[in-house]
N, C-alpha and C positions, 0 to 999 in steps of 0.2 A: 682230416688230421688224425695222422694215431697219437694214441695215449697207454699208457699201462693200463691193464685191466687185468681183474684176477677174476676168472672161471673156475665156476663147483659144478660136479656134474658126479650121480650115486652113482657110487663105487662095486659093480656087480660080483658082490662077496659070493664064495661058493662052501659050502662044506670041507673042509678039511685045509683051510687055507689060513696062515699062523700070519696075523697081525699084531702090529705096536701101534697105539693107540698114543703119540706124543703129548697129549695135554687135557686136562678137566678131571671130573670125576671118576670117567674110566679107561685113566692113563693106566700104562701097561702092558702085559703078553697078551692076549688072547689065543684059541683057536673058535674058528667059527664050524659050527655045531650044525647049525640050519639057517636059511636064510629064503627069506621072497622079497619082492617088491614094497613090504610091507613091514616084517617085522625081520631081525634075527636076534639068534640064539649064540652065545659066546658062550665058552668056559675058561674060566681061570686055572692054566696048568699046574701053578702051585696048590694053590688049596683043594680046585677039582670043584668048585662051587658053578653053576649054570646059571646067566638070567638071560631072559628074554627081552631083548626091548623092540620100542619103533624104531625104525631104521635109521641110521644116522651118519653113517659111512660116507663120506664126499672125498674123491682128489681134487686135488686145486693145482692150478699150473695156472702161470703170473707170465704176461704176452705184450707183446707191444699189438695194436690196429687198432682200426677203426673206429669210435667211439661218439657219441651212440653209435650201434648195428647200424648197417642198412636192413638188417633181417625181419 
């Protein structure tokens, strides 16, 4: 039987690539600075301020199938 199911899978940010950040604490512009599997590094173009955090980047795209996987 499908059902709707919503898939997260990290979002392989690279350096120099300008996100918007649509909700939470850091809603917003960004450009991303540095980035690994692990942590990245964003700055805010208006103020020019930099933090680092753990990574937190997900797309999500919303599917009709299968559910549970057979996977």
């Amino acid at each position: 039987m499908t059902e709707k199911v919503v898939f997260f899978r990290p979002y392989p940010l690279t350096p120099g690539l300008k996100i918007y950040i649509e909700a939470g604490p850091r809603r917003g512009d960004w450009l991303v600075i540095a980035a690994d599997e692990r942590k990245v590094t964003l700055r805010c173009p208006v103020s020019g301020r930099e933090f680092t955090w753990d990574s937190f980047c997900c797309f999500v795209e919303e599917r009709k199938t299968e559910f549970p996987s057979s996977n």
